[in-house]
N, C-alpha and C positions, 0 to 999 in steps of 0.2 A: 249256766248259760251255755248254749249251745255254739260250739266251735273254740270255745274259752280254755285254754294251753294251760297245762301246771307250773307252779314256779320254778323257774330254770333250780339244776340243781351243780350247775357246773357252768362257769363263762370262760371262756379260752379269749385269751387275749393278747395283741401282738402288737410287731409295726410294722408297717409298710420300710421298702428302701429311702423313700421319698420323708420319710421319718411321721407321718400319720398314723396315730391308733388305730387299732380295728379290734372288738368285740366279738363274740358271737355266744348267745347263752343258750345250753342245750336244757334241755327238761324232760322229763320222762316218759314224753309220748314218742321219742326218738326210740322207738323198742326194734322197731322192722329194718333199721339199716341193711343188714346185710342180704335182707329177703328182696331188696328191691336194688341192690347196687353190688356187682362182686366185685367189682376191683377200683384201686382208687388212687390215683396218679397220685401219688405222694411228692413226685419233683414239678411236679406242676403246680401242685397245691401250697408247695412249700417255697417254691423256687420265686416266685413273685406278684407282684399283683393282677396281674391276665389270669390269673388262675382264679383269682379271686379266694375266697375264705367257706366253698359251695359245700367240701368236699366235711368239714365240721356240720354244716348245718342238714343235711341229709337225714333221715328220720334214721334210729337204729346208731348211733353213734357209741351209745353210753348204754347198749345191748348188753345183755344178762348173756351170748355167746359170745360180745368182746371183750364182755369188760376181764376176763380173767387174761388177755394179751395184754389190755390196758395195766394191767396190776404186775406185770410183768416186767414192761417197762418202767411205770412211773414209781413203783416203791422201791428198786434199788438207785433208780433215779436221787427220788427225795433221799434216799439213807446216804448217797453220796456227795449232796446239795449238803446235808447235816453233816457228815463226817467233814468235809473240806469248811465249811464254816467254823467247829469243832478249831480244824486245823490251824484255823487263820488267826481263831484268840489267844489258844495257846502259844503258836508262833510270834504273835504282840507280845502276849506277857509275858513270854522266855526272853524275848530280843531289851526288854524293860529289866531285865533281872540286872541289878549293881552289886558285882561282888563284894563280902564283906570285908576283906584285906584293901581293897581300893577305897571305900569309905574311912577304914583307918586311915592310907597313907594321905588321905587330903586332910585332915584333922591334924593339925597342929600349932604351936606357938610360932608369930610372924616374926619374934626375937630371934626365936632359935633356927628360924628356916634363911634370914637373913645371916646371920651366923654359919650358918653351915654354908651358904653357895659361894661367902667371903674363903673361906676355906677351900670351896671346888675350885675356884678359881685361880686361887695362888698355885693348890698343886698342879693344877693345869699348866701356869705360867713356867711352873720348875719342870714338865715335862720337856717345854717347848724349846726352851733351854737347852736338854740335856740331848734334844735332836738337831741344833747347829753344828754339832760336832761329832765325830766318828769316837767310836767305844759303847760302854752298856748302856743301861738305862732303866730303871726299875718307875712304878706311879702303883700307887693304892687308889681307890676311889670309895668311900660307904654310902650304901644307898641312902643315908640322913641327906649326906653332901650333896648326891646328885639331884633326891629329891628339893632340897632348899633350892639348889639353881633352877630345877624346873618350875619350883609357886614365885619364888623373886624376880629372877632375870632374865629367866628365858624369851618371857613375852616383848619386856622392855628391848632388850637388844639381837636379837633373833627371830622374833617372830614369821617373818616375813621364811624360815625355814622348813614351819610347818603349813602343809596345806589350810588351808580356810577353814576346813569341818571340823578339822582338830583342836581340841583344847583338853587343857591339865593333864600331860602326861606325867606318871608317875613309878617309879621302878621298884621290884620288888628281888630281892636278891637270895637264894637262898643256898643248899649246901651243893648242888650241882647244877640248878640251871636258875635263868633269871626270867624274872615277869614283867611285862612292859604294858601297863594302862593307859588307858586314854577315852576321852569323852567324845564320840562324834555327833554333829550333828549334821543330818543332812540326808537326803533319798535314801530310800523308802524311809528310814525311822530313824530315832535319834539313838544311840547304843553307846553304853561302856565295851569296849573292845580292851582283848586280850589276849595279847599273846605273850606264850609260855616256849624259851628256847634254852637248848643246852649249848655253850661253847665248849670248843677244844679246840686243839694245838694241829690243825689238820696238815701243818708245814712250818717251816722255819719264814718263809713269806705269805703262809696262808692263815684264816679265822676260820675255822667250820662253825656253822649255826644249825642245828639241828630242830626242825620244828615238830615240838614235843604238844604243844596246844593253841589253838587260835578259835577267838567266839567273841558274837555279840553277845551280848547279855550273856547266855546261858545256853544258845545256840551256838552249834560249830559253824566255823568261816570254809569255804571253801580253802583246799592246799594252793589251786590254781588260782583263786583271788589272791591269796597271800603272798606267794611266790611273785607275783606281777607288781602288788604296793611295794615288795624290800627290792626287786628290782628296778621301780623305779628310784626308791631313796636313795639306792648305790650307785647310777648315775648320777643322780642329782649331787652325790656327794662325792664325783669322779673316782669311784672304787668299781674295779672289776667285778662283776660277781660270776660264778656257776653255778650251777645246779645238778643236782645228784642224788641217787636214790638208794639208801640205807634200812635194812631189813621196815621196807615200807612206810620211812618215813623219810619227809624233804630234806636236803642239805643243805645247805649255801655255802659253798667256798668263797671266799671275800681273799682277793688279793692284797698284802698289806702295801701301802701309799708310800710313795717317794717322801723325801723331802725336798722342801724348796731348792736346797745345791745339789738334786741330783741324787741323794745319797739313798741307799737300801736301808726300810725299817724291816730289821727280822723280829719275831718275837718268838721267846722261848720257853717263855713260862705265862702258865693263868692258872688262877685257882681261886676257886670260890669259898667262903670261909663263914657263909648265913648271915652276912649283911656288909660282906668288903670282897669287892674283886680286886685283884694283886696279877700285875702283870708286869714283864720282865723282858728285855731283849736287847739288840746291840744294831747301833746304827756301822751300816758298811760303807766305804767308799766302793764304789763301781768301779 
């Protein structure tokens, strides 16, 4: 039939700012574009609707002399529309990875966890003790102990310590540094987080933390996010902290806390022993 168009073999389609669609399907009688139009306001075209949608419907659009600019643009276009999508499942299913040391430490007997935090507890009490008064002062702690206070007691009488996202933290202790898990939930995604740090003796009133690994899932955490969460928890927990940079990696200096009369807690000894931290020091009078 005469004047009878071929079927579009491409529709471009958009929105207006006003939030309306707008179509327009080109087809293969568009061959003459550039024979009848050389140049083509592209910010007019693009920029809003006065322009209208003229400058696609022009015959020659989808031209055998554009289409290899067209193929210039649009197929590293699409390869990076697919690489970044690529990017975006594997970045889910990395941030979804649960390490498998953290699925042990929540798997246990509720005797034995109750057990053990009755235990964290008392040494805790004999610590607290042993800092109303001026002289030494030694506390063990094994990550059984600390774990059991964290599935029994923590929620019950502390909770209100940990932000809202947080749940089931869990410590992993080993021959030089300790692992600290934890379930978030909450923006962008929900994640096991972890972080991996080394303590020493940075001073006789100081803790250094040295940050060895931090990740959601299976993704790294920003240094600068992390540094900002233990800074806030060291206020929240009125300890000084600093910051400081060791052959490229974070430090936290942690000033050690008064006690309630005033008195200097120094600490002189830690050592990690693959499932007990052992820490040692002498309270001073001022």
């Amino acid at each position: 039939m005469a004047g009878e168009r071929d079927p579009p073999i491409l529709t471009v389609a958009g929105e207006w700012r006003d939030g309306r669609r707008w179509e327009v399907p080109v087809d293969r009688q568009d061959r003459d574009f550039l024979a009848s139009c050389r140049r083509v306001e592209f910010p007019r075209c693009i920029g809003g609707r006065a322009a209208g949608a003229s400058w696609f419907t022009k015959r020659g659009f989808w031209s055998a002399k554009r289409r290899p600019m067209l193929k210039l643009i649009l197929y590293p276009a699409a390869a990076a529309a697919l690489i970044a999508a690529i990017a975006l499942i594997w970045g889910y299913r990395a941030a979804q990875y649960v390490p498998a040391r953290y699925t042990e430490l929540l798997a246990g007997d509720r005797a034995l966890q109750t057990e053990a935090s009755t235990e964290m507890f008392n040494r805790t009490q004999r610590l607290l003790n042993q800092a109303k008064r001026p002289g030494k002062w030694k506390a063990a702690f094994t990550a059984e102990q600390i774990n059991g206070y964290f599935a029994v007691d923590l929620e019950k009488q502390f909770r209100d310590v940990l932000p809202g996202e947080i749940h089931d933290p869990r410590v992993d202790i080993g021959d030089k540094t300790i692992t600290l898990f934890c379930r978030y939930e909450g923006s962008p995604a929900d994640a096991v987080l972890s972080l991996e740090c080394e303590p020493f003796l940075a001073d006789r009133d100081a803790l250094g933390l040295r940050i060895v690994d931090a990740r959601a899932g299976s993704l790294p955490l920003p240094t600068g996010r992390v540094k900002a969460v233990l800074s806030e928890a060291a206020r929240a927990a009125e300890l000084a902290v600093r910051w400081v940079e060791e052959d490229g990696q974070a430090v936290a200096l942690i000033a050690m806390p008064t006690t309630k009369q005033g008195r200097s807690v120094d600490l002189t000894h830690l050592e990690l022993t693959g499932d007990e931290v052992r820490l040692a020091g002498e309270i001073r009078r001022n």
